[in-house]
C-alpha positions in Angstrom: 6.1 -55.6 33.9 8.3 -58.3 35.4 7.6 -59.4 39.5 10.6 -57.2 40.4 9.4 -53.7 38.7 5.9 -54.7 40.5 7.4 -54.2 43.9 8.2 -50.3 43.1 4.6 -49.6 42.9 3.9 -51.8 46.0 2.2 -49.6 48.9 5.0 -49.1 51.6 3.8 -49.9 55.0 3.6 -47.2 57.6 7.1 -48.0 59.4 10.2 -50.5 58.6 10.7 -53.4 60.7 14.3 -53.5 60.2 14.2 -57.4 60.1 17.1 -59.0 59.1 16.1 -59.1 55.5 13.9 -56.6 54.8 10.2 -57.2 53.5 9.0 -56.2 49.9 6.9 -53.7 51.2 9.3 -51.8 53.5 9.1 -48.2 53.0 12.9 -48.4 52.5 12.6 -51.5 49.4 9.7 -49.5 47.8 11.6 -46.0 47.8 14.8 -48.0 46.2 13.4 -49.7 43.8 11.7 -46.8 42.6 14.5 -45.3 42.1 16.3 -48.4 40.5 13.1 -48.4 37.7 13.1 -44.5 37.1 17.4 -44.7 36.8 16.7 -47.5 33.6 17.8 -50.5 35.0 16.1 -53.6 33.8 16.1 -57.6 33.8 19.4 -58.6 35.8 20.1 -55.4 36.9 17.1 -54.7 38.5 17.3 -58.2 40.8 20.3 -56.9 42.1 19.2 -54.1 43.2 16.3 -55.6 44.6 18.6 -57.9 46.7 20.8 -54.8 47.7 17.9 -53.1 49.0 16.6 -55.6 50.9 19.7 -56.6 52.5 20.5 -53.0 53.8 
């Protein structure tokens, strides 16, 4: 499991700070990226959408 899969099975915190790049364990990242790893994406794919989440 590479570092970015980790962060969709990182405990969300209890509320978003909405900073201007959001943290790994925003509720926001977590529910994303768990939906990036259940769609299939992998590798480079998966970085994106890491770095689309976080800047949303």
């Amino acid at each position: 499991m590479s570092k970015v899969e980790k962060v969709a099975h990182f405990k969300p915190k209890k509320k978003c700070c909405k900073s201007d790049k959001r943290c790994l364990k925003c509720p926001f990242v977590v529910h994303k990226m768990k939906k990036a790893v259940h769609q299939g994406l992998t590798g480079k794919e998966l970085k994106q959408a890491l770095k689309k989440a976080r800047a949303a």
